[in-house]
Each structure stands twice: as structure tokens, then as C-alpha cells.
C-alpha positions as a Markdown table, in Angstrom:
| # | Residue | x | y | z |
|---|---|---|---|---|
| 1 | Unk | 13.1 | 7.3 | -3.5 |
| 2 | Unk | 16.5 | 8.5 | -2.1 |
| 3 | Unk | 17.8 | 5.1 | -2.2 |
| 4 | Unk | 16.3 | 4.1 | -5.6 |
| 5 | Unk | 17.9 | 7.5 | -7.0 |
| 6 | Unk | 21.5 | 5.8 | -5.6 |
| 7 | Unk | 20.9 | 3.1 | -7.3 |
| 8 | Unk | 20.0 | 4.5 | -10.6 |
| 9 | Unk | 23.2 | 6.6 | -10.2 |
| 10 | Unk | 25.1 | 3.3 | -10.2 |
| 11 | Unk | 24.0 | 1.6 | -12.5 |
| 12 | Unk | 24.7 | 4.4 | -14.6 |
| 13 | Unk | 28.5 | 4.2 | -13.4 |
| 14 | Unk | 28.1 | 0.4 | -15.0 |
| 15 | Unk | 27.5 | -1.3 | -12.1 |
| 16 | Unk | 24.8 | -4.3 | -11.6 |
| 17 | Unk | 22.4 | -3.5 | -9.0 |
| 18 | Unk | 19.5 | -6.0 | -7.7 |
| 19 | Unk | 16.3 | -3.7 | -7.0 |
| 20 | Unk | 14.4 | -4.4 | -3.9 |
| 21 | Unk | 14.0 | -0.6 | -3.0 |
| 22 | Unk | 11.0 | 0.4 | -4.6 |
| 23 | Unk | 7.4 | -1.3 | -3.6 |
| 24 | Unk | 6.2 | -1.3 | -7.4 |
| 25 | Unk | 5.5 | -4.6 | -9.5 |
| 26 | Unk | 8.2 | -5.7 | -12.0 |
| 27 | Unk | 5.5 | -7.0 | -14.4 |
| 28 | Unk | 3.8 | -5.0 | -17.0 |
| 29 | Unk | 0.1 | -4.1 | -17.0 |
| 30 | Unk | -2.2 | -7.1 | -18.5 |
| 31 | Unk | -2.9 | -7.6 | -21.4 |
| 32 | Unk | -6.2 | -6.9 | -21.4 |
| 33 | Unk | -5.8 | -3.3 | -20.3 |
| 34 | Unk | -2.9 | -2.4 | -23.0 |
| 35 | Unk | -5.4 | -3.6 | -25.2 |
| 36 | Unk | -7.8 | -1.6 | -24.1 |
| 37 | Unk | -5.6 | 1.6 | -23.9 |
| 38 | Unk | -4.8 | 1.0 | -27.8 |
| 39 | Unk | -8.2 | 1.2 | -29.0 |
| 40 | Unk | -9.0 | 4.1 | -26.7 |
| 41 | Unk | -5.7 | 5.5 | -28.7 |
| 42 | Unk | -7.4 | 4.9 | -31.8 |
| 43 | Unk | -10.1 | 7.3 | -31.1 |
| 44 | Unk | -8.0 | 9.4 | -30.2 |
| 45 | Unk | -9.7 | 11.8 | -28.6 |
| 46 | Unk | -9.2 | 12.5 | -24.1 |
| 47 | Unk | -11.1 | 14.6 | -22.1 |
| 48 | Unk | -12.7 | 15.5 | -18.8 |
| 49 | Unk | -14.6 | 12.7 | -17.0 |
| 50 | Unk | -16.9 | 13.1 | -13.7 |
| 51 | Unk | -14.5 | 14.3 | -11.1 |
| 52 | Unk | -15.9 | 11.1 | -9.4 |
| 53 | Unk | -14.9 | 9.2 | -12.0 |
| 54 | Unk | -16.5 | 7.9 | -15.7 |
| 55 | Unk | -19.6 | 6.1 | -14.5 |
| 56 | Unk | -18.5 | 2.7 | -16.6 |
| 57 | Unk | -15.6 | 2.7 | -14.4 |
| 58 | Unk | -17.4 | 3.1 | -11.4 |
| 59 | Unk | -20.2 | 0.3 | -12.1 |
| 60 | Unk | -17.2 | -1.9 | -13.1 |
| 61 | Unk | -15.8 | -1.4 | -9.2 |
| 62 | Unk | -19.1 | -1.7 | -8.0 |
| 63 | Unk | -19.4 | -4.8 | -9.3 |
| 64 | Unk | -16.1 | -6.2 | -8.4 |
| 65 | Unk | -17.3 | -5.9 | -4.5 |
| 66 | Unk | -20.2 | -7.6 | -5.4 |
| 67 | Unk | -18.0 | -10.9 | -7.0 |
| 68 | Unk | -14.9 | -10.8 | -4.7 |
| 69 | Unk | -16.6 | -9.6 | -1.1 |
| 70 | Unk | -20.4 | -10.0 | -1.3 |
| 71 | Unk | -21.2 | -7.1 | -0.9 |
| 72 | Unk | -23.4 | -4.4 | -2.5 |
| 73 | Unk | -22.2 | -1.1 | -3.4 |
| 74 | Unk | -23.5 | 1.4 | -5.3 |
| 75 | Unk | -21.3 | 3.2 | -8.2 |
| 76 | Unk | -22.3 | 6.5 | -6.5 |
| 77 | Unk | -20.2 | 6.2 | -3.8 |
| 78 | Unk | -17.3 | 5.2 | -5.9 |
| 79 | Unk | -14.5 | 7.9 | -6.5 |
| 80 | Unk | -12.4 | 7.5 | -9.2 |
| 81 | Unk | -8.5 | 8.9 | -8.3 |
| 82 | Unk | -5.3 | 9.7 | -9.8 |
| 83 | Unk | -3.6 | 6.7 | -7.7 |
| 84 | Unk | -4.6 | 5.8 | -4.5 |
| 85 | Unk | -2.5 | 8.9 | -3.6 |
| 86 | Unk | -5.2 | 11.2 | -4.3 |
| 87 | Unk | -7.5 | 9.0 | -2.4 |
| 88 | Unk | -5.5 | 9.8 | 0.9 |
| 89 | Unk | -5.5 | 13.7 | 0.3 |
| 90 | Unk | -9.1 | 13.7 | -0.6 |
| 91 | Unk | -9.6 | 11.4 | 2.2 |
| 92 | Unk | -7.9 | 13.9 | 5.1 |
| 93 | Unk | -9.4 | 17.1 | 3.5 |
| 94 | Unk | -12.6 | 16.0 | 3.4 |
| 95 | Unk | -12.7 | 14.2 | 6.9 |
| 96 | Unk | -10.8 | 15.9 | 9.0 |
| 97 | Unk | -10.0 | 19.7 | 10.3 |
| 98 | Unk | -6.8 | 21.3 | 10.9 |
| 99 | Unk | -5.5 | 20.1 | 14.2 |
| 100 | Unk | -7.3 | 17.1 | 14.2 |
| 101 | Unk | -5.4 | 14.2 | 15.9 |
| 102 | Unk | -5.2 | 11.0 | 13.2 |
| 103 | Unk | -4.2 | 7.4 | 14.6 |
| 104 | Unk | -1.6 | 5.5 | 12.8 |
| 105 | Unk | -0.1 | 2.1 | 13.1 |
| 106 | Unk | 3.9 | 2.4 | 13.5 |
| 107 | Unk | 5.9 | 0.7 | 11.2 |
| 108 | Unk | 3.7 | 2.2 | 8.4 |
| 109 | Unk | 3.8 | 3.8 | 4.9 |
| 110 | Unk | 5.3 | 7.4 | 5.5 |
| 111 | Unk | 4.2 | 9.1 | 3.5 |
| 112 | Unk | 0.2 | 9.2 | 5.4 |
| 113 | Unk | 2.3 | 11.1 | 8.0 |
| 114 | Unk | 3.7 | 13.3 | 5.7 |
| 115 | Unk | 0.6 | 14.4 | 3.9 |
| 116 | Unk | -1.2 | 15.0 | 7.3 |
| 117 | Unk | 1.6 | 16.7 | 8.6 |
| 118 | Unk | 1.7 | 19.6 | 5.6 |
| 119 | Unk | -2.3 | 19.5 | 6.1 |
| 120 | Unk | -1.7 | 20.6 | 9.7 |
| 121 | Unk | -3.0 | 17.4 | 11.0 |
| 122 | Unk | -1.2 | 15.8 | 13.9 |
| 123 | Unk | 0.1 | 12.5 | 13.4 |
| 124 | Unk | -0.5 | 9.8 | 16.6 |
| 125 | Unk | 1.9 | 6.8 | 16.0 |
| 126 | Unk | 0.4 | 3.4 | 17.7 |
| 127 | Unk | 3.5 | 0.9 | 18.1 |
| 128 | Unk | 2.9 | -2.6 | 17.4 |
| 129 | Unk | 4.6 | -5.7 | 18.1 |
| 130 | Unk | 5.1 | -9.6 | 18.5 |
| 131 | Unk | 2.5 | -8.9 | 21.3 |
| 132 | Unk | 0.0 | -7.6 | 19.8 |
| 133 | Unk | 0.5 | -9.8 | 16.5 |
| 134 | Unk | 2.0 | -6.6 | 14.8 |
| 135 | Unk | -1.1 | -5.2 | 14.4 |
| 136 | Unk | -3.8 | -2.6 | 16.2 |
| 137 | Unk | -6.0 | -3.8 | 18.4 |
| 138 | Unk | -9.1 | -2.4 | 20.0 |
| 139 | Unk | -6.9 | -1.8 | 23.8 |
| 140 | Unk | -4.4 | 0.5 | 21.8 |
| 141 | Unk | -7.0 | 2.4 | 20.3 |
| 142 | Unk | -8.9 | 3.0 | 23.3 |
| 143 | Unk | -5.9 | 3.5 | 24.7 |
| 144 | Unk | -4.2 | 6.6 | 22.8 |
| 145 | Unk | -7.7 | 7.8 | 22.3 |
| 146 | Unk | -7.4 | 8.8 | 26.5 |
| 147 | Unk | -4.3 | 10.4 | 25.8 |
| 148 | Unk | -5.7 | 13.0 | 23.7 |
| 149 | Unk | -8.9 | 12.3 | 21.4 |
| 150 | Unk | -8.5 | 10.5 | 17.9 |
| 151 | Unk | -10.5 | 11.7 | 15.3 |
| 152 | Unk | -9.3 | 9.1 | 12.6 |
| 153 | Unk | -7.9 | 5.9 | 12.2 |
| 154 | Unk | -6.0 | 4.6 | 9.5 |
| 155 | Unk | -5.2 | 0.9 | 8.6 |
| 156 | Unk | -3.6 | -0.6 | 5.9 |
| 157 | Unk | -3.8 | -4.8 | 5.8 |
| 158 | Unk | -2.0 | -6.0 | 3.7 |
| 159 | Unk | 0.5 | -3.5 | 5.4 |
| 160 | Unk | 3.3 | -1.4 | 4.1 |
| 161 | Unk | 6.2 | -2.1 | 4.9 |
| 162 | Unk | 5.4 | -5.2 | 6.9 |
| 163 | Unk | 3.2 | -7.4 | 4.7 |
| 164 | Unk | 1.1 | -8.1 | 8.2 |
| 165 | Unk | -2.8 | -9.2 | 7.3 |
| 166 | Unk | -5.3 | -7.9 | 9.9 |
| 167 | Unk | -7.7 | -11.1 | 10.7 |
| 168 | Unk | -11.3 | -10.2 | 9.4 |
| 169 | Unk | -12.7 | -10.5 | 12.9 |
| 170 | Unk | -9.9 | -8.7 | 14.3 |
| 171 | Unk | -10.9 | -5.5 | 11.6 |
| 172 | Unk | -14.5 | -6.3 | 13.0 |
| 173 | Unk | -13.5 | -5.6 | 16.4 |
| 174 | Unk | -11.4 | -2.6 | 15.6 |
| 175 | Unk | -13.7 | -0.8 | 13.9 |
| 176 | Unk | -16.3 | -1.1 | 15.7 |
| 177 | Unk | -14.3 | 0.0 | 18.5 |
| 178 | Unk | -13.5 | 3.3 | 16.4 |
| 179 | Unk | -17.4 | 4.1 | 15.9 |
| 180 | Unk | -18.2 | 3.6 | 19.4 |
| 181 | Unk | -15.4 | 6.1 | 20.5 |
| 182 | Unk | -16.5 | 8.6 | 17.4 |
| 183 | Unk | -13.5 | 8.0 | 15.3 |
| 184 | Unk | -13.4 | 7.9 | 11.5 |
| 185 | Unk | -12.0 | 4.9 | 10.0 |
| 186 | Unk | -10.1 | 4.8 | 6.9 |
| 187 | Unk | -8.8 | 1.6 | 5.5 |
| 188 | Unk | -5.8 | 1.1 | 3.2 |
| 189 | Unk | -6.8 | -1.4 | 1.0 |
| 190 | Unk | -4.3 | -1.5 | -1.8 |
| 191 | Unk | -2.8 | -4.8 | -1.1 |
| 192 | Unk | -5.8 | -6.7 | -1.4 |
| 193 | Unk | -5.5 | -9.6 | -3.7 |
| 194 | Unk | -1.9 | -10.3 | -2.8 |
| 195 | Unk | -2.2 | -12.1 | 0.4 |
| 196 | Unk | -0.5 | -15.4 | 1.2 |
| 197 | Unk | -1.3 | -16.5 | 4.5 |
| 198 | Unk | -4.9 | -15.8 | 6.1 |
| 199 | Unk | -7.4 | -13.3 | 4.4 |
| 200 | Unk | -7.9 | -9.8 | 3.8 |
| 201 | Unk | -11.1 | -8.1 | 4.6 |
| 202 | Unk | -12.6 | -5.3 | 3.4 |
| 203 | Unk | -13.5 | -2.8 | 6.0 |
| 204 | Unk | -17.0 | -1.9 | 4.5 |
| 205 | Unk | -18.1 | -5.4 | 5.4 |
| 206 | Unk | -18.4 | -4.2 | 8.9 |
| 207 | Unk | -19.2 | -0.3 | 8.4 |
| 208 | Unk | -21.1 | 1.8 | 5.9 |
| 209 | Unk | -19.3 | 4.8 | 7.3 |
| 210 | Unk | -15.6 | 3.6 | 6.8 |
| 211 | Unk | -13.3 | 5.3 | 4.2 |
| 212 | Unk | -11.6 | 2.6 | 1.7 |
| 213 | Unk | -8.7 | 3.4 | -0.3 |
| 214 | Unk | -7.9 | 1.3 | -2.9 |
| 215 | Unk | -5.6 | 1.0 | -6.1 |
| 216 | Unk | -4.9 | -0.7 | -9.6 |
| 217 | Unk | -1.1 | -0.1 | -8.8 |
| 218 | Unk | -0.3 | -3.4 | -6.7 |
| 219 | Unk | -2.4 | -6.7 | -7.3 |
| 220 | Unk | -3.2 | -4.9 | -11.1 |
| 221 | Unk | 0.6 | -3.7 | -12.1 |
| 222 | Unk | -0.7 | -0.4 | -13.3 |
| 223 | Unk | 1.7 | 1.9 | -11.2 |
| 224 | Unk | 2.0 | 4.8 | -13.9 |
| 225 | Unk | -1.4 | 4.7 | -15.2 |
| 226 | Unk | -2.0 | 6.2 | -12.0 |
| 227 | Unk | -5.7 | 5.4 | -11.2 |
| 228 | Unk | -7.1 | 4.0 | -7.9 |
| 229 | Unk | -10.6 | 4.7 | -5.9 |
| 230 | Unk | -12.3 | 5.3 | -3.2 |
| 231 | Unk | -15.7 | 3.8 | -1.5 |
| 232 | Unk | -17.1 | 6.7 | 0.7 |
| 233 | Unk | -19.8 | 7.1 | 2.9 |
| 234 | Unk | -22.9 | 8.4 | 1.5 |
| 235 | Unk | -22.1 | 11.9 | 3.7 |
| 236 | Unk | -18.5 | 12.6 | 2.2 |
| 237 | Unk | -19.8 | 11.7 | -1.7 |
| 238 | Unk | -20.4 | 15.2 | -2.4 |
| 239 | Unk | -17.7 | 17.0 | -0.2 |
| 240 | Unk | -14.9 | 14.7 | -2.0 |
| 241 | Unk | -16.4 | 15.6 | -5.3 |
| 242 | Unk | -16.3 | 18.9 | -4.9 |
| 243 | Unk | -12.5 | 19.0 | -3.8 |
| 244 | Unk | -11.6 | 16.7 | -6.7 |
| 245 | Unk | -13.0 | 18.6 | -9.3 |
| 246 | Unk | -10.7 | 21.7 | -7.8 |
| 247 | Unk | -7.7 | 19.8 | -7.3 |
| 248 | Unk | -7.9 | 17.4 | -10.3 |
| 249 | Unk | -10.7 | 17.9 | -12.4 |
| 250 | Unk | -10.8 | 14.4 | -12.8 |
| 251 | Unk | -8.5 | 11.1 | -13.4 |
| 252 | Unk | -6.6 | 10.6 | -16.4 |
| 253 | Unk | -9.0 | 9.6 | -19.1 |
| 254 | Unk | -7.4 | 6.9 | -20.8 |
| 255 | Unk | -6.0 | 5.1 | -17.6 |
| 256 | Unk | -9.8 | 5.0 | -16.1 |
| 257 | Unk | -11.0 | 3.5 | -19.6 |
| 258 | Unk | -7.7 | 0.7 | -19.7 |
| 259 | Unk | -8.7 | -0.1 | -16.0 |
| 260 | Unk | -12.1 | -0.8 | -16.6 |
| 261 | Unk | -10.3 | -4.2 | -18.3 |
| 262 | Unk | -8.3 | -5.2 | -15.4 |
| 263 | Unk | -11.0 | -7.0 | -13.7 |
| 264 | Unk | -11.2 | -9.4 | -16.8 |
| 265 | Unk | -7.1 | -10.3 | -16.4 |
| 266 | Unk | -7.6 | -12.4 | -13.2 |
| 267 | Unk | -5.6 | -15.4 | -14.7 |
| 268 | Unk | -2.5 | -13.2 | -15.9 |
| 269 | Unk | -2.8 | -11.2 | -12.5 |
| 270 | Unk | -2.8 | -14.9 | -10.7 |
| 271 | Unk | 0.7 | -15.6 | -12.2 |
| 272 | Unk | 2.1 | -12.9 | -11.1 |
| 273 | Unk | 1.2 | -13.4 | -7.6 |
| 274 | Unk | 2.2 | -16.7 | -8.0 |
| 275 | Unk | 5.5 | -15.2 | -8.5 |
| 276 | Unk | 5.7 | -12.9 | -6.1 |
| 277 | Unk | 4.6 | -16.2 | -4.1 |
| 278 | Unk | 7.7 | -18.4 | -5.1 |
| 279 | Unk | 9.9 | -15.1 | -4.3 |
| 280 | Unk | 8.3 | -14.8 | -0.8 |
| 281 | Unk | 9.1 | -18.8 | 0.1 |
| 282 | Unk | 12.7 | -18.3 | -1.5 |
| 283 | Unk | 13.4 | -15.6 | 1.0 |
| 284 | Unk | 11.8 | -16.8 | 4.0 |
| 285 | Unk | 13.7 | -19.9 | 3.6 |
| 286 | Unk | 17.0 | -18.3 | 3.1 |
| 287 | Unk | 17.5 | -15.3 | 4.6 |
| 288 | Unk | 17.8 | -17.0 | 8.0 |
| 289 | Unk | 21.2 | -18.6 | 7.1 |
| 290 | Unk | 22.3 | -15.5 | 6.1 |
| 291 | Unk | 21.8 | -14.0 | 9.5 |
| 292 | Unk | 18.4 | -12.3 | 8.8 |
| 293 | Unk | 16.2 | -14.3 | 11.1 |
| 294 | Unk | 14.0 | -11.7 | 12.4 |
| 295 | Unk | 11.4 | -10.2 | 10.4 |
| 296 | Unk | 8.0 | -9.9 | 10.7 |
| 297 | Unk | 5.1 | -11.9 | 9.1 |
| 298 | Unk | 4.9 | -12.0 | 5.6 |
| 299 | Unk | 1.6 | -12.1 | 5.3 |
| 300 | Unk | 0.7 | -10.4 | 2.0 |
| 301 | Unk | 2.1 | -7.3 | 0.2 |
| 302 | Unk | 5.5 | -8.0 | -1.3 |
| 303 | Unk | 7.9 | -7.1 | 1.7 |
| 304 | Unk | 10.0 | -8.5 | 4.0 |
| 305 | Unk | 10.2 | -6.4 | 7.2 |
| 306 | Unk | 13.6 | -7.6 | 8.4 |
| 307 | Unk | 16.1 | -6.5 | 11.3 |
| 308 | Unk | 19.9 | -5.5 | 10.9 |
| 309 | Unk | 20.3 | -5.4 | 14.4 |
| 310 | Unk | 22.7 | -9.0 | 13.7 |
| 311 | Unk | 25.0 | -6.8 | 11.9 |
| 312 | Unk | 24.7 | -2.4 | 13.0 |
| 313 | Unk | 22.0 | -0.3 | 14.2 |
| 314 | Unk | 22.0 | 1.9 | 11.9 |
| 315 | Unk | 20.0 | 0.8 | 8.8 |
| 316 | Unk | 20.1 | 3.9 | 6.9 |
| 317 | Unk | 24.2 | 3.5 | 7.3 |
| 318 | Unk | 24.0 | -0.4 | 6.2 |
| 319 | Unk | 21.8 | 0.3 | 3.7 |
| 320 | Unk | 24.0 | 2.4 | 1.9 |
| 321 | Unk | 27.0 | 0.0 | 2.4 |
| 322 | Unk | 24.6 | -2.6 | 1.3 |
| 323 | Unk | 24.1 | -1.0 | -2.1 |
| 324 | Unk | 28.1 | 0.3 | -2.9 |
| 325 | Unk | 30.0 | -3.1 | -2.0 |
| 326 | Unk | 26.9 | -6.0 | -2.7 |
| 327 | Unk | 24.7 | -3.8 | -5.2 |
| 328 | Unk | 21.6 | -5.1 | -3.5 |
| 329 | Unk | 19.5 | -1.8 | -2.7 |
| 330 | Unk | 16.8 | -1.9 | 0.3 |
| 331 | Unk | 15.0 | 0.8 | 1.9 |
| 332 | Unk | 15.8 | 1.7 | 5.2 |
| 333 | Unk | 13.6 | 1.5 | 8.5 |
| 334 | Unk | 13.6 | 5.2 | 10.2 |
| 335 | Unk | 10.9 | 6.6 | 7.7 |
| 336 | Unk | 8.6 | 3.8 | 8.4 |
| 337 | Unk | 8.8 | 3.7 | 11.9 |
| 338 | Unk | 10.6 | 7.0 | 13.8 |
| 339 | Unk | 11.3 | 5.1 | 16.9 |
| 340 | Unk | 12.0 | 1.2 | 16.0 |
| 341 | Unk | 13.1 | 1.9 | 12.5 |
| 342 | Unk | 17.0 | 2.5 | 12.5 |
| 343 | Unk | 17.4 | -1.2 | 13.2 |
| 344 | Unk | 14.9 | -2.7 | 10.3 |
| 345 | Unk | 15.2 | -1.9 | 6.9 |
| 346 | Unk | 12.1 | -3.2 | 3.8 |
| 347 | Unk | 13.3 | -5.4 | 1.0 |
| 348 | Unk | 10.8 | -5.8 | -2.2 |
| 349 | Unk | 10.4 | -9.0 | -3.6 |
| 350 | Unk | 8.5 | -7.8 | -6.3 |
| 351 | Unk | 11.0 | -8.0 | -9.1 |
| 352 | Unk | 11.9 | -12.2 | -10.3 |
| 353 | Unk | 12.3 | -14.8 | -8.7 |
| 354 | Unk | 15.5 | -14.5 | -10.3 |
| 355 | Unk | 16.0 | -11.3 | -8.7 |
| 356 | Unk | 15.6 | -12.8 | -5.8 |
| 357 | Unk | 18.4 | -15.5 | -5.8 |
| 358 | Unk | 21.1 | -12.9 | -6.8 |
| 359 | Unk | 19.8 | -10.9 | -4.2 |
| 360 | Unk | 20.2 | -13.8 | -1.2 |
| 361 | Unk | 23.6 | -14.3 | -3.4 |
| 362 | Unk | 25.4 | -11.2 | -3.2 |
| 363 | Unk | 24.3 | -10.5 | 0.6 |
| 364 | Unk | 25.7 | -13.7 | 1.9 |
| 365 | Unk | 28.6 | -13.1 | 0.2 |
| 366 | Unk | 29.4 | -9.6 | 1.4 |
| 367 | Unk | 28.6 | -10.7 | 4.9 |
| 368 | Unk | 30.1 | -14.1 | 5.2 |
């Protein structure tokens, strides 16, 4: 946000700048949903919901595991949430006690070390690499369980800032490994439906007892409506309930009855990806000849994971000098990863394809 913020402040000075800071879609919400958020307009009339959500909502998700995974969950372990952002505090509160040791994969999204951090949970980062095909696997679990017991797990596949895909029976095997050693599992599912290369999984295919996160801000381009939900086990329905309707009350009305449309906007939603797609090739195809050979699979998401060692190592540094003399702004590695990170830094491909090329443009050009 520092860096978007920067670039915000330049453009304001008149400058062009080509946005691949910020992980949020460049297209609009469907159709269908702003449709649907103008006749909820017309009545005219919010309120409360459920603190787990409106029930329409709720059967709506419920069904959508039903057509997309095959699986059969009930609406009353659905929660409802003001962006998947809520999901992850209601998740830790609800879970977990103070002091509590939380496993996380490392590059990750920063900010599930932050919240556990001010909720006086301790934070253990489990490096991946080329190795381990950048992602947990059952031996690193077990083996920073020994170091000091794990109480949770968290995964997210697609991944942030990486893109990587966990392989379904590679989340098979890691789950089950969590269970057998008493750890909770939550899984980051807010990527799924932008995958390129294998397929993402959803973790309650292998566990009634797994946490799932999940949002209509990525695949469904609703960031500001700010709605997203959980699927909870049937012990932590009532606990989460309780704590929403203290910390929230409930989700924004009119965003839950807009989203209940995005599952009918498949076909719109499938040309976006299909952007993001042609983006993702364009950049994997280019960034090479401009010395940025080393990044990590590219999976799903909309990041490229790339190193900057060819050229500092100090990404927070080249970022900045990235964005003042080529106008190209990128997010720097250290807050995804606090040990690797100063020589990686995220780049967004989830403006246009257009974007894109101006991007790959500018950079060669400044470091030619």
C-alpha cells in the first residue's frame, strides 16, 4: 500500500505510471451483480442480516461446492464476511489461544502474520523452495512441529505472492498430516478459479474439520463490495457467530445480495481470466530477455514472483528507483518473505494486457 500510495503521488505530479503494485482486478464487477445491486437500490431499504450471513447467500455458496467440487455442504456452516479479511480474524479468534504457535508458508501474504502477531499469536515461517516445488510438504510440517508444537496451519494455493498451485494429492497428504499431529488446518482459498497450470483443490474435499477462507474479491472482481465466506467445521459454527455478531454485526447488506449473482456471470468472469491468461504468457515470455529469468511458477493467481538479484539486492531500494525513472510500480519482497525477500519483489498482471507491454517496455528500457 506504501508503494501504491508513491505511485498515486506521481501520477498526481503528471507522471504516467503502469500499476502492477496492487493484487486487485482491473475489471469491474459483472454485470450480473451491478444489476443486481441496482434493483436492491430500488428498494431502497439495508439492514442487519444473520451475522452468519443472509441465508439466500449462504444456499447460493452451498450450492456452488456442490457444481464446481462435488461436494456437499450445508448452508449452516457457511459464514458470510466482510472480505475474506474478516474470515482470517474470525478464523484466529475463534481457533486458536494467545500464544498459540501458527505455521505459515514463507513467501506468503503478510498480512496473516500481521493479524496473528497483534492477536498475540506467534508466527512460525516454513521456507519453501525449488526443492520442495515451492510449496509445504508433510516433512516440513512434521518437521517445525518438533521444534515447538503447531497448533495451526495455514495455506493458501493459488498463493500470494507466488501464484504456486498445491497439487490436490499433495493438499491430501498435508492435511492429513496436520490432523494426525493435532493441528488445525486453514486454507486460503481466494484464488480458486484463476489457475493456469494444474488444479486447485479445495481442502474440505479431504477434511470436514478444515477452515476455508474464501472471497468474491479475485476470480469475481468485487474487491470493494467487500464480501467473502467461510466453510467451518460444524464445532466453530456457533463460536464464529458469536464473534461476528460483536465485531461486525453482519456483512454489508447490499454486497451479500449483489453477490448472490456472481455465480450466474461465469462467461464474463471466463474473459477476464482469459486476460489475465494472455498477460501471464506475455510476461513469462519476455521478462527473460530483460534479465528477469528467475521467478517462481506461475501457476494461478495473477503474480509473478521474480528475483532482482541480476540487477541489486535490495528490492525495496530497486523498487523505488523502478517507479521514479521507468514509472512501472511493483511491490517489494521483504514483507512477503523476512528472510529471502530483499532480493524478490511481486509484479501484478492483473491490469491489461496492454498494461502489460508498456510494462515489459519501460523496464527494458531503463535497464538496457
Amino acid at each position: 500500500m506504501e508503494v501504491l500510495q508513491a505511485a498515486v503521488d506521481r501520477e498526481a505530479a503528471g507522471h504516467r505510471v503502469v500499476h502492477m503494485e496492487v493484487g486487485q482486478p482491473g475489471a469491474p464487477a459483472p454485470r450480473p451483480v451491478l444489476e443486481a445491486a441496482r434493483r436492491a437500490l430500488e428498494d431502497g431499504r439495508f439492514g442487519y442480516t444473520e451475522a452468519l450471513g443472509a441465508r439466500r447467500l449462504r444456499e447460493r455458496i452451498a450450492r456452488h461446492y456442490g457444481d464446481s467440487y462435488g461436494i456437499d455442504v450445508p448452508h449452516t456452516r457457511i459464514a458470510v464476511t466482510t472480505g475474506s479479511s474478516a474470515g482470517f480474524n474470525l478464523a484466529f479468534l475463534a481457533a486458536f489461544d494467545v500464544g498459540d504457535r501458527i505455521g505459515l508458508a514463507m513467501p506468503g501474504y503478510p498480512a496473516y502474520r500481521n493479524l496473528l502477531g497483534a492477536l498475540g499469536l506467534e508466527v512460525a515461517n516454513i521456507g519453501t523452495s525449488a526443492e520442495s516445488g515451492y510449496v509445504v510438504t508433510p516433512e516440513m510440517l512434521i518437521a517445525a512441529h518438533g521444534e515447538s508444537p503447531l497448533k495451526g496451519l495455514l495455506i493458501a494455493s493459488p498463493a500470494n505472492p507466488t501464484g504456486t498451485v498445491m497439487q490436490p494429492e499433495a493438499l491430501g497428504a498435508l492435511i492429513e498430516t496436520a490432523e494426525d499431529l493435532g493441528i488445525r488446518f486453514i486454507s486460503d482459498e481466494i484464488y480458486h478459479g484463476l489457475v493456469y497450470q494444474g488444479r486447485a483443490e479445495t481442502a474440505l474435499k479431504y477434511s470436514p474439520h478444515a477452515i476455508v477462507i474464501n472471497s468474491f474479491s479475485k476470480y469475481y472482481c468485487m474487491t470493494g463490495w467487500r464480501i467473502g465466506w467461510m466453510v467451518l467445521p460444524e464445532e466453530l459454527v456457533r463460536p464464529i457467530e458469536r464473534i461476528a455478531q460483536n465485531l461486525y454485526i453482519s456483512a454489508p447488506d447490499i454486497s451479500q445480495r449483489a453477490a448472490i449473482a456472481a455465480f450466474d456471470a461465469t462467461e464474463e468472469l471466463e474473459t477476464v481470466k482469459a486476460g489475465y491468461a494472455a498477460s501471464r504468457n506475455l510476461l513469462l515470455d519476455r521478462l527473460p530477455a530483460i534479465g528477469f529469468g528467475d521467478f517462481y511458477p506461475v501457476d494461478g493467481a495473477f503474480y509473478v514472483y521474480v528475483s532482482v538479484r541480476g540487477f541489486s539486492n535490495d528490492s525495496v531500494d530497486f523498487t523505488r528507483r523502478m517507479l521514479t525513472d521507468a514509472g512501472v510500480a511493483a511491490t517489494p519482497g521483504p514483507d512477503f518473505d523476512t528472510e529471502r525477500g530483499h532480493a524478490w519483489m511481486r509484479l501484478s498482471f492483473a491490469g491489461t494486457e496492454a498494461d502489460m507491454c508498456e510494462a515489459v517496455e519501460r523496464l527494458g528500457n531503463w535497464l538496457a
